[in-house]
C-alpha positions in Angstrom: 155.6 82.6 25.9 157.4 85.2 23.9 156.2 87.9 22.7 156.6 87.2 18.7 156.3 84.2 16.7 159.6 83.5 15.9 160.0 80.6 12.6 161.8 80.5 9.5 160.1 81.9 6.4 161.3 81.7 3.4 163.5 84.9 2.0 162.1 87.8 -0.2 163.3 86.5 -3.1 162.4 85.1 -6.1 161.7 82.1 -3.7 159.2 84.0 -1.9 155.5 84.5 -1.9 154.7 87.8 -4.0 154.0 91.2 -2.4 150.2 92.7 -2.5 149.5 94.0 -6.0 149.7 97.6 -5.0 153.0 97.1 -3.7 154.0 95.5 -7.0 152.8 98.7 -8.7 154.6 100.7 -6.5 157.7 98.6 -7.1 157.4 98.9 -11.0 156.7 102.7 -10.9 159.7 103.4 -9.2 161.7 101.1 -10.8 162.6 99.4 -7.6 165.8 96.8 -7.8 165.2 95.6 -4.0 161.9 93.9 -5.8 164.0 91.9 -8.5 163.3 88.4 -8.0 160.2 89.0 -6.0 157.7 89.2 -9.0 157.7 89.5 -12.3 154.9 91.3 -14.3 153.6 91.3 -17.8 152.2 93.8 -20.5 149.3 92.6 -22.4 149.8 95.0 -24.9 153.3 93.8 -25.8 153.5 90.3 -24.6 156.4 90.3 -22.6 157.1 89.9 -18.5 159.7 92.0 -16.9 162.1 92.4 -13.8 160.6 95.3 -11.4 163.8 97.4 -12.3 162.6 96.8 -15.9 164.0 100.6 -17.8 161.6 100.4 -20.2 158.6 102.5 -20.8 156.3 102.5 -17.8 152.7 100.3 -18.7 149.2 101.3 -17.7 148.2 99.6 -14.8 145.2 97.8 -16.5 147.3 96.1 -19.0 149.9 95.0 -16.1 149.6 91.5 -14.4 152.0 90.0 -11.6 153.8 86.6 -11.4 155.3 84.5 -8.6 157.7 83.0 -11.3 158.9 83.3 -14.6 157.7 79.8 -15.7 154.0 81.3 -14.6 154.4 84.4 -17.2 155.5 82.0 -19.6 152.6 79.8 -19.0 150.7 82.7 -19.0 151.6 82.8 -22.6 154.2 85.6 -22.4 157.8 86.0 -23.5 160.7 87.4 -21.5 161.9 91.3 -22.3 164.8 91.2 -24.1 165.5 94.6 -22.5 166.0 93.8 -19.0 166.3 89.7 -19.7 164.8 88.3 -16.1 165.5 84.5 -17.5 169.6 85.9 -17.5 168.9 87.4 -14.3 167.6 84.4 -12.8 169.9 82.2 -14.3 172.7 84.2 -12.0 174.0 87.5 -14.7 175.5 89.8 -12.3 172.9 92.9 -11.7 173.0 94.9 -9.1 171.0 94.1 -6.4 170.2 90.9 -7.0 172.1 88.1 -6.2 175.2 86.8 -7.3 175.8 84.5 -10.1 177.2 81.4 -7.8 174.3 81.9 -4.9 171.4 82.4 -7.7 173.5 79.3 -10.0 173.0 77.5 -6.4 169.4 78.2 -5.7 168.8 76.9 -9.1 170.5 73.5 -8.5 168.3 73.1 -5.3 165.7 73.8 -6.4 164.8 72.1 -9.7 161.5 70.6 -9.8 163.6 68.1 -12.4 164.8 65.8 -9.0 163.2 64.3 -6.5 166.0 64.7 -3.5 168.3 68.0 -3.7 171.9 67.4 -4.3 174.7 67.9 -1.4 175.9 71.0 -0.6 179.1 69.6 -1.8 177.6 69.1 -5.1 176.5 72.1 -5.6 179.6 74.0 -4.4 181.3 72.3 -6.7 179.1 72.8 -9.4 179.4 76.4 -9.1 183.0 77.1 -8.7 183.2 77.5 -4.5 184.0 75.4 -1.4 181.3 74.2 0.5 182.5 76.5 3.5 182.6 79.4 0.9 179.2 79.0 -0.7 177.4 79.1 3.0 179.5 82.3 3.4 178.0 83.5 0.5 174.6 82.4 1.4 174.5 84.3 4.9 175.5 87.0 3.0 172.9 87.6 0.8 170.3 85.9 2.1 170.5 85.8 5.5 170.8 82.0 6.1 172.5 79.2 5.2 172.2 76.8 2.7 170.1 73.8 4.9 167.4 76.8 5.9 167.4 77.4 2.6 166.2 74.3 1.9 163.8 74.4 4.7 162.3 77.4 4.2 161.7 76.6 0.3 160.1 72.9 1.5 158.0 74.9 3.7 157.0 77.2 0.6 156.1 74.9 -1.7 153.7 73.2 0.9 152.2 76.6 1.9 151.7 77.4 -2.1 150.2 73.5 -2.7 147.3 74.2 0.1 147.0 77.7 -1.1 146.4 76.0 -4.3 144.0 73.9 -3.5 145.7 70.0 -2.7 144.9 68.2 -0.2 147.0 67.9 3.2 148.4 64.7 2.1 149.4 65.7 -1.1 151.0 68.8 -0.5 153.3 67.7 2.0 154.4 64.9 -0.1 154.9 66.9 -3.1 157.1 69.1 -1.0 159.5 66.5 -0.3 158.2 65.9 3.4 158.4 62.2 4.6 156.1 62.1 7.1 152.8 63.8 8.2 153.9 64.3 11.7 156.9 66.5 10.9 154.2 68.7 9.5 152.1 68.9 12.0 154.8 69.2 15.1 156.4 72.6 13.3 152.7 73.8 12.0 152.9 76.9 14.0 155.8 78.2 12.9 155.9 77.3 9.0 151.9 78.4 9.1 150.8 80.5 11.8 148.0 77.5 11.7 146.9 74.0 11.4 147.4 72.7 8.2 144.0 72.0 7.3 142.7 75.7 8.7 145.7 77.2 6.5 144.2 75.1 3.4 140.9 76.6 3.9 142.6 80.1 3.2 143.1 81.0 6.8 139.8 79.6 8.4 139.4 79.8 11.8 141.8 82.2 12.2 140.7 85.3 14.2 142.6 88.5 13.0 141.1 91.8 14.6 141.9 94.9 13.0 140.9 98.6 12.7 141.8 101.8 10.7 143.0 105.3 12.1 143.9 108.5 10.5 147.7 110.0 11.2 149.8 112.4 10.0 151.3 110.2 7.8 148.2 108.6 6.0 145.9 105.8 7.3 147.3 102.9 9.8 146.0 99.6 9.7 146.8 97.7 12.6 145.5 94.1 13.3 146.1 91.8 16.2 145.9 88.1 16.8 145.5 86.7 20.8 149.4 86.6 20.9 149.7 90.5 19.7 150.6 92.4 16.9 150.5 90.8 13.7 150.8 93.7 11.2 151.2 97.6 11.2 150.3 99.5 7.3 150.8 102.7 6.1 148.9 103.5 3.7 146.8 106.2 1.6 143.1 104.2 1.7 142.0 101.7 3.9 140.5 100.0 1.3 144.1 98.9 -0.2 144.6 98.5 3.5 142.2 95.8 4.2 142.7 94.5 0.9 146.8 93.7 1.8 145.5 92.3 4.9 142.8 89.8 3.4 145.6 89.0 0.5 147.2 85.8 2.3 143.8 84.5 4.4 140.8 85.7 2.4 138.8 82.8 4.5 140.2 84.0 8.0 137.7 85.4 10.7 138.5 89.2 9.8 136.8 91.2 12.7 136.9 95.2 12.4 136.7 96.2 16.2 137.6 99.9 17.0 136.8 100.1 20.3 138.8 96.3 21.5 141.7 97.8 19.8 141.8 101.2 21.1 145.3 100.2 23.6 147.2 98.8 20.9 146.3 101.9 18.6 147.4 103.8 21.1 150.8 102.6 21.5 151.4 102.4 17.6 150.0 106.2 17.4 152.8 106.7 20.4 155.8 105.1 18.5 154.6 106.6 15.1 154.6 110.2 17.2 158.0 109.6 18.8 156.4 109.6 22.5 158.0 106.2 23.8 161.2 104.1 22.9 160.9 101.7 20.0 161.9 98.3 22.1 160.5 95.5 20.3 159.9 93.8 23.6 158.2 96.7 25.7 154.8 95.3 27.3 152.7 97.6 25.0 154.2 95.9 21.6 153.9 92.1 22.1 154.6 90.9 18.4 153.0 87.6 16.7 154.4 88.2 13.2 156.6 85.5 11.5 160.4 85.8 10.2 163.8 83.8 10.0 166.3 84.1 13.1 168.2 86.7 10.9 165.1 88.7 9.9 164.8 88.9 14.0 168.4 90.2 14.5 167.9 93.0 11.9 164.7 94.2 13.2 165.7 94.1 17.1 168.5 96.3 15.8 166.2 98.5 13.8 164.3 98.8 17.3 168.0 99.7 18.9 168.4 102.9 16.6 167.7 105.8 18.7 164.8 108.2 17.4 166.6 110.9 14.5 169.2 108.5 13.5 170.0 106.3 10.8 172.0 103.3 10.2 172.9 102.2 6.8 172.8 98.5 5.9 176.2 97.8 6.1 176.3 99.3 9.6 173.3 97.2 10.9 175.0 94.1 9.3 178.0 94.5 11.2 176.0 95.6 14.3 174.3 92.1 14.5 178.0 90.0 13.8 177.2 89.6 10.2 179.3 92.1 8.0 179.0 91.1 4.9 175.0 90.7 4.7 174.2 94.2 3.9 172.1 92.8 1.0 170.4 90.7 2.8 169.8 93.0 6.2 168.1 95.4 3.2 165.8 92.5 2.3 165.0 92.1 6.0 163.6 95.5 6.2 161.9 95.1 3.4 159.8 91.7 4.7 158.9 94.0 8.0 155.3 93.7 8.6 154.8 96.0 11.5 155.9 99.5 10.3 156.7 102.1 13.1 157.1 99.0 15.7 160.0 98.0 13.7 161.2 101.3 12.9 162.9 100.5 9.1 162.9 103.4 7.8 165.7 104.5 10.3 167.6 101.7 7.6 169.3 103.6 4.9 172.0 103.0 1.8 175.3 103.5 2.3 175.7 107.3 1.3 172.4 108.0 3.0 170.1 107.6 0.1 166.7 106.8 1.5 166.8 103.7 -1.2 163.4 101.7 -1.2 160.7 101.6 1.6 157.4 99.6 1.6 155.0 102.5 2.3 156.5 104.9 0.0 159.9 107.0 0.1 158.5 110.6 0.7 156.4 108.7 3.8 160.0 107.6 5.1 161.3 111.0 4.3 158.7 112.0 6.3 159.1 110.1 9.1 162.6 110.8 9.6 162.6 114.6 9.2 160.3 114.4 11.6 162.0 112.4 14.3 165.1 115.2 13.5 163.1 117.7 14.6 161.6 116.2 17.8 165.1 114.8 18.7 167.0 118.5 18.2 163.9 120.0 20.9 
């Protein structure tokens, strides 16, 4: 058995299930492009939803709500900005970073809930200007995958969001465009984690023990499943901790057990402190968290980045045979679940800028000018 669950998830896009709500905050405090197409959020006060990179005036946080979707802040009953125009962005206008205007045209044509079968890849290609061969290159790079795992990943997504929502087994996996129960059922593990029916139940049965420490860089949250580690937070509270944890499985078997988890605290504490390597496959980090084959490649590399250094995307694109996904190595770090085990903040933009990072930038410059100064004694 390996020691991570390796399946294909679906990108951190606007295809994607949406981040915690704090993160979301975060993301709209700081303005934070690598969030476009994740979420979108609304002001009650004005009426309008917004991109996260949104340059208008900052909302207070009680008047803000999140959305997976624009069409569920319009049903919402809210309009889009006319500042930062998220339908445009959608649609494919060139922003930077987001995608571009063929591959977003593209996910568009796939994915409308108007048809019942998605059109060829031919089709589409066509349909936006490109060769087949050239629209998969275009894919890889800024998503990470190509066009048929694409596809994939979004049928698994819409069957995840049905249960989530409340359908019944059959019905969700009809209404995601499966044909037949059993090819459900024999890929389960990877596009749930779970059985279908314990994954409709909001994760019960699932056993996820977990426990809180105090660092030098705020509280760690780290939480294991039989098969190993399953996440690793930073964070300021362990109330937003546990509440990012319980945000995907509120019905899951959440055990708080200090003591059990002791060794793997340990090792995290280790990495986090710069006292062992970073391999993703040494004995005292077994993984179980989920990502795509490319999600995999980036984070081994992240793991191959020797304590003090950086790499910038670009660099850890080319690293892993893909030079021209630098966007999509970016979104890779940000879908990292186990901070410190996979060591993304060692990932930074092209000049150096420390750009965005999931438990806050002055944490990763943190992080980093401390691994300087171990790795110059």
């Amino acid at each position: 058995m390996t020691q991570h669950s390796l399946a294909l998830d679906t990108p951190a896009l606007a295809t994607t299930a949406m981040p915690s709500p704090e993160e979301c905050w975060q993301a709209v405090l700081g303005r934070d492009r690598t969030h476009n197409g994740r979420f979108w959020f609304s002001v009650k006060t004005t009426g309008v939803y917004c991109r996260p990179s949104c340059a208008a005036r900052r909302p207070l946080r009680h008047n803000v709500a999140f959305h997976p979707t624009p069409d569920a802040a319009e049903a919402a009953g809210f309009r889009p900005c006319k500042r930062c125009k998220p339908r445009d962005w959608l649609a494919g206008a060139a922003v930077e970073g987001g995608l571009s205007k063929p591959v977003a045209r593209a996910c568009a044509l796939f994915d409308s809930p108007d048809i019942d079968t998605p059109p060829s890849l031919g089709e589409v290609a066509r349909r936006v200007g490109l060769s087949s061969g050239a629209l998969s290159k275009r894919f890889i790079a800024e998503l990470g995958v190509n066009p048929r795992d694409w596809l994939v990943a979004r049928k698994r997504e819409r069957f995840r969001k049905a249960l989530r929502d409340g359908e019944t087994v059959a019905d969700a996996l009809y209404g995601a465009g499966y044909g037949s129960p059993s090819r459900v059922y024999e890929t389960s593990d990877k596009a749930l984690g779970m059985t279908p029916a314990t994954y409709a139940k909001g994760g019960a049965g699932a056993h996820i023990d977990y426990t809180t420490v105090e660092s030098d860089y705020g509280r760690v949250l780290v939480a294991t499943t039989r098969k190993g580690i399953a996440a690793v937070f930073l964070g300021d509270s362990d109330r937003s901790l546990e509440s990012d944890l319980k945000r995907d499985f509120p019905a899951a078997d959440l055990t708080r057990d200090d003591s059990m988890l002791k060794p793997r605290v340990a090792a995290v504490l280790a990495r986090l402190y710069g006292r062992k390597p970073s391999a993703l496959d040494a004995p005292d980090a077994p993984l179980d968290i989920v990502g795509t084959a490319f999600q995999w490649k980036v984070w081994k590399a992240l793991t191959e980045i020797p304590s003090g250094e950086t790499r910038s995307y670009g660099e850890i694109a080319r690293s892993i045979g893909e030079p021209t996904a630098a966007r999509a190595v970016g979104r890779a770090c940000a879908s990292n679940q186990a901070a410190v085990v996979i060591p993304c903040h060692r990932a930074v933009g092209a000049r150096g800028s420390l750009t965005g990072y999931r438990w806050g930038v002055a944490r990763k410059e943190r992080l980093l000018a401390d691994e300087r100064r171990r790795s110059s004694t």
